[in-house]
C-alpha positions in Angstrom: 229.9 222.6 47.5 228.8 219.2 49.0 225.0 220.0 50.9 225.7 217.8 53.6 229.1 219.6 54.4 226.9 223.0 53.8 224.5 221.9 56.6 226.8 220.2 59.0 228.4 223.8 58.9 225.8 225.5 59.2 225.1 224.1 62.5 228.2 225.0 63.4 227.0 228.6 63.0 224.4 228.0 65.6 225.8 229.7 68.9 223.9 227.4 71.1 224.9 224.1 69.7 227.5 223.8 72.1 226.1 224.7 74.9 224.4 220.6 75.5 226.8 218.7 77.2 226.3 215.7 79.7 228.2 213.5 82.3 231.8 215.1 83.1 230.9 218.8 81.1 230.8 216.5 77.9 229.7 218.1 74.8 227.1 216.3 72.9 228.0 217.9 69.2 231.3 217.1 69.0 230.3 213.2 69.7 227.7 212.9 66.6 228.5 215.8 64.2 231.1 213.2 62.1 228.6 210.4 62.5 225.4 212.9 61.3 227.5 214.1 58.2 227.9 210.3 57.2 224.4 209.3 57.3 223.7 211.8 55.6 225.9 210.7 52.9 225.0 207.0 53.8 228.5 206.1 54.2 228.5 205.4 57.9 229.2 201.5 58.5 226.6 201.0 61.1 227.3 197.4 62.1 230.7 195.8 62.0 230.7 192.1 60.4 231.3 189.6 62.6 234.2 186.6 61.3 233.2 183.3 60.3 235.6 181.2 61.0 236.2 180.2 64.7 240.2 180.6 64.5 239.6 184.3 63.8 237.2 184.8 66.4 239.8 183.3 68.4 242.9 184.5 67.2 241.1 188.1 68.4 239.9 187.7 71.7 243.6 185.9 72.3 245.5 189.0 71.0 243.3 192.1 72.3 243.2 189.6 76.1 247.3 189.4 76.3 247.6 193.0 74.7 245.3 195.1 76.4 246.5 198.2 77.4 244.3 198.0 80.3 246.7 195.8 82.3 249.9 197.8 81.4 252.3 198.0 84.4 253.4 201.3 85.5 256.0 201.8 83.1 259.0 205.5 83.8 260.1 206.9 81.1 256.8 206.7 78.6 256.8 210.0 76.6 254.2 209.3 74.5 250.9 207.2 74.0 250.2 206.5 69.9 246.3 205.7 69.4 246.0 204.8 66.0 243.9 202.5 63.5 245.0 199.4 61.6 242.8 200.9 58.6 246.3 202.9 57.8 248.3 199.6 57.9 249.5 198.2 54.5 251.0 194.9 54.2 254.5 194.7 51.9 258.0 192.5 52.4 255.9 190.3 55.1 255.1 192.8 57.8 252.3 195.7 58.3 253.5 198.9 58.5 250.9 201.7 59.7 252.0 204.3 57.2 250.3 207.2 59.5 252.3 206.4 62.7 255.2 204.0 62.8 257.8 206.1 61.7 256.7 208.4 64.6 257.1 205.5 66.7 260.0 204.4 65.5 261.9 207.8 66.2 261.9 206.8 69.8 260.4 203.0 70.7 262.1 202.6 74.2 259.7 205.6 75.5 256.4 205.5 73.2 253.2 202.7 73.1 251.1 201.7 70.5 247.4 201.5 71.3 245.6 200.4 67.8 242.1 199.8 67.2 241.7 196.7 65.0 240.0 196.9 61.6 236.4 195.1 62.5 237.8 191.7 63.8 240.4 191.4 62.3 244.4 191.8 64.0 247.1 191.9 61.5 249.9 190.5 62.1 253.0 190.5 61.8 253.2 194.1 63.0 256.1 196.7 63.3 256.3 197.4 66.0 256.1 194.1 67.3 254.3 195.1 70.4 251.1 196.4 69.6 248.6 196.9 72.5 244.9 196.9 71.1 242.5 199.9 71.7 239.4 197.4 71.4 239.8 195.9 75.1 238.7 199.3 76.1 236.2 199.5 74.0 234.5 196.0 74.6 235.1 196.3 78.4 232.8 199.1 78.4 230.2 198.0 75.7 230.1 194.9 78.3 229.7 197.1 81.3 227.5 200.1 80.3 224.8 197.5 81.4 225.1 198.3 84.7 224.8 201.4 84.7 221.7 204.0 83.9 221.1 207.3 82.2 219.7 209.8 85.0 216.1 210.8 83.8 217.6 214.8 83.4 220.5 214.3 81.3 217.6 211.8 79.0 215.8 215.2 78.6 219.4 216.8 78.3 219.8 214.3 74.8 216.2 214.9 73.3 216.9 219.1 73.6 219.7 218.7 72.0 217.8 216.6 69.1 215.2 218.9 69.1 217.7 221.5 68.6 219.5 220.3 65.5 215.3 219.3 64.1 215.1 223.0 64.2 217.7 223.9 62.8 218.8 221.6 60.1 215.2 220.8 57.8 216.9 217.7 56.0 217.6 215.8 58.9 215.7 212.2 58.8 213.7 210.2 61.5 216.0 207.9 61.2 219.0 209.9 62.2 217.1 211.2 65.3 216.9 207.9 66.3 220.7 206.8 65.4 221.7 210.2 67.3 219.7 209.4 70.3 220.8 205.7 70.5 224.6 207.0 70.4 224.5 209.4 72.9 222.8 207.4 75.2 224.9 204.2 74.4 227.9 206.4 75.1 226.7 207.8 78.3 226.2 204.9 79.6 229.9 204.3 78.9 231.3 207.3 79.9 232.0 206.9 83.8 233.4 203.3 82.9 235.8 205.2 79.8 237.2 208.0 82.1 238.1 205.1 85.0 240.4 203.4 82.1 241.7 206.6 80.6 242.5 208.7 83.7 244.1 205.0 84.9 246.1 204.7 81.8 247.2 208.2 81.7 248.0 208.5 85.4 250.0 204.8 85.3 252.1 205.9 82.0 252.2 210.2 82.7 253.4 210.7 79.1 254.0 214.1 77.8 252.4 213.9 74.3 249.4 211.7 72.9 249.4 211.3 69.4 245.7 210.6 68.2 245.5 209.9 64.5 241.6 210.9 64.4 241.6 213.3 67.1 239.4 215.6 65.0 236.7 214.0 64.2 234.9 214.2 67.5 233.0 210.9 68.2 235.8 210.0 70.9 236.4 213.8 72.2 236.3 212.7 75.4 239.8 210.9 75.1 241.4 214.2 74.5 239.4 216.2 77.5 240.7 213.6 79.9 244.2 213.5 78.4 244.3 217.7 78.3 243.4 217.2 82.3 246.0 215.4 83.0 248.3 218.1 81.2 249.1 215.9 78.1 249.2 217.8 74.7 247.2 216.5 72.3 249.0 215.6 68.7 246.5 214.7 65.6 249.2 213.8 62.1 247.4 214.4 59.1 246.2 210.9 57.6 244.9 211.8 54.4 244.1 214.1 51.9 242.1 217.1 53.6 240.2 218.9 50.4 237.8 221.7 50.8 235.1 219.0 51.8 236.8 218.0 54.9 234.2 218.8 57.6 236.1 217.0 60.4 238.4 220.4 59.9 235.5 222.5 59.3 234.2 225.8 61.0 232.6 224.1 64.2 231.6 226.2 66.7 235.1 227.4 68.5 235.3 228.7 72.0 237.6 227.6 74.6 235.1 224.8 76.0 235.2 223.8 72.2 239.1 222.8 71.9 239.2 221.3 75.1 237.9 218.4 73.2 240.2 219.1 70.3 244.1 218.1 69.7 246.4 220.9 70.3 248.8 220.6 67.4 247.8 219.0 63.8 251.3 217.5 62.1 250.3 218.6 58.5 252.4 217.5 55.1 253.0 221.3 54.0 251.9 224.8 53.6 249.5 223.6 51.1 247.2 222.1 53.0 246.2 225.0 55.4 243.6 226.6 53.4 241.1 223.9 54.0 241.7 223.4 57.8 239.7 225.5 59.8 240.5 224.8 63.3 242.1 226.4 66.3 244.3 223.7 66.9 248.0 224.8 65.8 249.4 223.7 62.5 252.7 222.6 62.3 254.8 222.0 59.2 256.0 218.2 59.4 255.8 216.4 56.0 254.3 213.4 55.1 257.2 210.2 56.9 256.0 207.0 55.0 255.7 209.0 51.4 259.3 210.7 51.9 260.6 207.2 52.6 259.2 205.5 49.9 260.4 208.1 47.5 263.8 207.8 49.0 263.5 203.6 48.9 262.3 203.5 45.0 264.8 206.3 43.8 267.2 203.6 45.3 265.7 200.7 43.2 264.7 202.8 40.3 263.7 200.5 37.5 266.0 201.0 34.6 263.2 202.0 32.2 260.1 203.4 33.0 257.5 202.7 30.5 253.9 202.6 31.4 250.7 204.7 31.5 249.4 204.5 35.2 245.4 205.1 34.8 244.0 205.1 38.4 240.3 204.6 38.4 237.4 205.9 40.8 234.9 203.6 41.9 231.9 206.0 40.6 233.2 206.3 37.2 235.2 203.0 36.3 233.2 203.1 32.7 235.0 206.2 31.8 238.6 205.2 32.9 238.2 201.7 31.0 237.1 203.8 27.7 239.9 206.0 28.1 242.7 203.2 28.7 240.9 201.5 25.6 241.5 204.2 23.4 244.7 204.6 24.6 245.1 201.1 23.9 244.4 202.2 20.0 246.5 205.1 19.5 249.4 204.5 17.8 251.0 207.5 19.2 250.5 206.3 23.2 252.8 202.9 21.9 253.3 202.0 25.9 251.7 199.3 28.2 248.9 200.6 30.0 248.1 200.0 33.5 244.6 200.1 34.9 244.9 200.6 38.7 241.5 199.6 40.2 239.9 201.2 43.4 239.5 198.8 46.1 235.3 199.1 45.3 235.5 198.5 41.9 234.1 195.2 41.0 234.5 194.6 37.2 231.7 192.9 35.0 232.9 189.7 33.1 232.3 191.7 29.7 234.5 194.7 31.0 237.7 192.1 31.7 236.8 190.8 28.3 237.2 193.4 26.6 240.5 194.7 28.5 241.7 191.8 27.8 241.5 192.4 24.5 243.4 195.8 24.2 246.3 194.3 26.3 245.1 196.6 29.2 247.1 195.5 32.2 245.1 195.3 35.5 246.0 195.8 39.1 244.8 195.8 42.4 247.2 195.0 45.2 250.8 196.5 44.2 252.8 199.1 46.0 251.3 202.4 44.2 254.5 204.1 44.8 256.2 201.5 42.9 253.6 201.9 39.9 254.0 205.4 39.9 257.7 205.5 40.0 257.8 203.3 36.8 255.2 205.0 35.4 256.2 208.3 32.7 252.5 209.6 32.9 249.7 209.4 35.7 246.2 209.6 34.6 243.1 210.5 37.5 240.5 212.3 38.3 240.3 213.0 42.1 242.2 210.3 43.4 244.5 211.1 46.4 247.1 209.4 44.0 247.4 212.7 42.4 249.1 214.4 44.9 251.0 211.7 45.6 252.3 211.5 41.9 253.9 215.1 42.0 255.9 214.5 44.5 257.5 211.4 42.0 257.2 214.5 39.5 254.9 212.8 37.5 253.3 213.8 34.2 249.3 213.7 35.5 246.4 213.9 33.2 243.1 215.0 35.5 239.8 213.6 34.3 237.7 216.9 34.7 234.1 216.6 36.7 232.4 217.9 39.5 234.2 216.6 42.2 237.7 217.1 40.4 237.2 220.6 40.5 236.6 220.7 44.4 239.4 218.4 45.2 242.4 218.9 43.0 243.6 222.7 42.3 243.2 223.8 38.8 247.0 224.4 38.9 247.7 220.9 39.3 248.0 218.7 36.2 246.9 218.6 33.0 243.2 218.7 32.5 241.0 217.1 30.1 237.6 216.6 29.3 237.2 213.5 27.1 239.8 210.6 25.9 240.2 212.7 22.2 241.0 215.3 24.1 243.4 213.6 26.4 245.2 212.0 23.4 245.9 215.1 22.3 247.7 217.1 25.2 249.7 213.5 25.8 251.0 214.4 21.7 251.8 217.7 22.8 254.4 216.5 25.3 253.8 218.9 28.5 256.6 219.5 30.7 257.0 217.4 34.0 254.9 219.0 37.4 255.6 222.4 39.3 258.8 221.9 41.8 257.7 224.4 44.1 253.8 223.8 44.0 255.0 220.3 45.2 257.1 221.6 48.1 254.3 223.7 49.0 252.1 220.0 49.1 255.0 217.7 50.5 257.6 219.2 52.9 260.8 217.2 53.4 263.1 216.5 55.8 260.3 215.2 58.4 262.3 213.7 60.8 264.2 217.2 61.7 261.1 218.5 61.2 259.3 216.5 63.6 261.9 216.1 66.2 262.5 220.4 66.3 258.9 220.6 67.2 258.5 217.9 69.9 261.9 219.4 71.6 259.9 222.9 71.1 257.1 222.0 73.1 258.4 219.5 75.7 258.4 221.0 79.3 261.2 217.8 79.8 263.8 219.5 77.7 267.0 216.6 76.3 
């Protein structure tokens, strides 16, 4: 188990934890308990890089100006807000599609908005929908604003007890993410009065029935859903991502009623699967996963006539070991099919390593539709990529590169396990039967659409 997921949860377990909170009844662990689990992995992204060119610059104060949500007219008939992130929006046949939320949106266009938050500066467009409001004139608005305002001198003690709190209880923590912590909180109290004007506005000028909040969970924006739950909205988080045993956004936080009033009501997940690692008191509801059921329908459609590659998807951490195994590949006589080497967006490969996959006639790829790999693929070879899952539900021969962190993110009872590229040769020879049917039903519900539509007409007080 992961030590900073250990200690993030054990300070779950601490019954006071929850009782610091600030302006408006705010809780205070909820707003940096994501943010302290990433520095202490050292994957939170502290600044955000600012463009070069002045056309981008441009281009993004034009389109978050003319699409703020902040100047949407009073609009009847809005039954639901989407706040979403362009980091789920992939670009294919000249358009980004946000694979989380779009086909939510598309169910019923006339009555939902869009607020997305760009990805740094950067707005992608062309967008479906066409009309996309942008959550960052919010955001900017009261970066701009929290200037003039103060932090009364008690709820300044209120943030260092708190700090002082989490010191005593969590030995590991670092100087450096007391002062990270302190800074956030009192950046966002500053913020706070100016972010409940704009939210209880927007809320109040709309009156939709459902919020769908694609990172609801996480915390460091709680505050959206304890203003949204006030104004009787519920509170709808879709799963966006592969949620292992290591997911401490769904971990054991401390859970009393104050706790889920900063927490989504309902969590859309992609099957039964996926329930053992959520620990939360928000409801789970069975929905599927849209975009991958859709794609699956679109490339059974335009099935290549022969499929006839070995798909190896790399890791970042361990590229080495995914080359060496697609170069012995390369040299088996047995494995006589092309071999695809799908790189993670972090690898960056050495001059010598394309050399030498060069080569062995190793094809290479970065930017293609994986669905589209997959499904002319006859045998999927990974370690603890998310592509794994995905792959089953294709029904997929998959090879799993055992390790560490394989054996905490994939089920044993998934694929076909191996330890080194000998032993991987071997098990290919020995011609395994195709995936588990039913495991993968239990991982990827279908039908998502009836799915989703039963449960909104379940819980809507404005019954069709």
């Amino acid at each position: 188990m992961d030590n900073s997921a250990n200690e993030i949860w054990h300070l779950d377990d601490q019954p006071d934890i929850i009782k610091f909170s600030f302006y408006d009844n705010i809780l205070l662990w909820p707003l940096v308990r994501y943010h302290l689990f990433e520095l202490k992995n050292e994957t939170l992204n502290k600044a955000v890089e600012v463009p070069k060119f002045k056309l981008q610059i441009f281009k993004y104060i034009f389109n978050i100006t003319f699409n703020n949500p902040i100047f949407i007219f009073k609009k009847k008939n809005i039954s639901t807000i989407i706040l979403g992130s362009s980091t789920s929006n992939q670009f294919e046949d000249g358009l980004f599609f946000n694979k989380v939320n779009d086909h939510f949106y598309n169910i019923n266009p006339q009555s939902t908005i869009f607020i997305e938050r760009s990805l740094g500066f950067n707005i992608q467009k062309p967008r479906t929908p066409n009309k996309i409001f942008y959550h960052d004139s919010i955001f900017i608005l009261s970066e701009i604003l929290k200037y003039l305002t103060i932090v009364p001198k008690k709820e300044k003690k209120r943030i260092k007890e708190f700090i002082d709190y989490l010191v005593k209880h969590d030995l590991n923590i670092k100087n450096e993410h007391i002062n990270f912590i302190y800074n956030k909180l009192t950046s966002i109290r500053k913020k706070l009065p100016i972010l409940k004007f704009l939210y209880k506005n927007l809320y109040e000028k709309l009156n939709p029935e459902f919020l769908l909040f694609e990172d609801a969970s996480y915390g460091s924006k709680s505050y959206i859903i304890k203003w949204a739950k006030e104004e009787g909205i519920k509170v709808i988080e879709p799963q966006h991502g592969i949620i292992n045993m290591l997911a401490y956004s769904y971990g054991k936080a401390g859970f009393t009623d104050d706790y889920f009033k900063f927490l989504p009501d309902y969590i859309l997940i992609y099957g039964k699967f996926w329930v053992k690692n959520i620990r939360s008191p928000s409801k789970l509801v069975n929905i599927g996963f849209p975009f991958l059921e859709e794609k699956i329908k679109h490339t059974n459609g335009n099935k290549a006539k022969t499929e006839s590659s070995i798909l190896i998807i790399s890791q970042w951490n361990i590229t080495d070991q995914f080359i060496d195994i697609a170069i012995k590949l390369s040299n088996t006589k047995q494995t006589n099919i092309p071999i695809l080497l799908r790189l993670h967006p972090k690898d960056n490969l050495t001059p010598n390593q394309l050399t030498i996959i060069k080569e062995h006639n190793i094809s290479i790829d970065k930017n293609s539709n994986i669905y589209e790999l997959i499904q002319a693929s006859t045998i999927v070879i990974a370690s603890y990529s998310t592509v794994i899952f995905e792959a089953l539900a294709f029904n997929k021969d998959i090879f799993i590169l055992d390790n560490y962190f394989a054996r905490i993110v994939i089920p044993r009872e998934l694929g076909i396990w191996f330890s080194n590229p000998d032993e991987l040769i071997s098990k290919i020879n020995d011609k395994p039967a195709t995936m588990q049917t039913e495991y993968t039903k239990q991982i990827w519900s279908l039908n998502w659409k009836d799915n989703y539509t039963k449960f909104i007409n379940e819980i809507s007080t404005q019954k069709p």
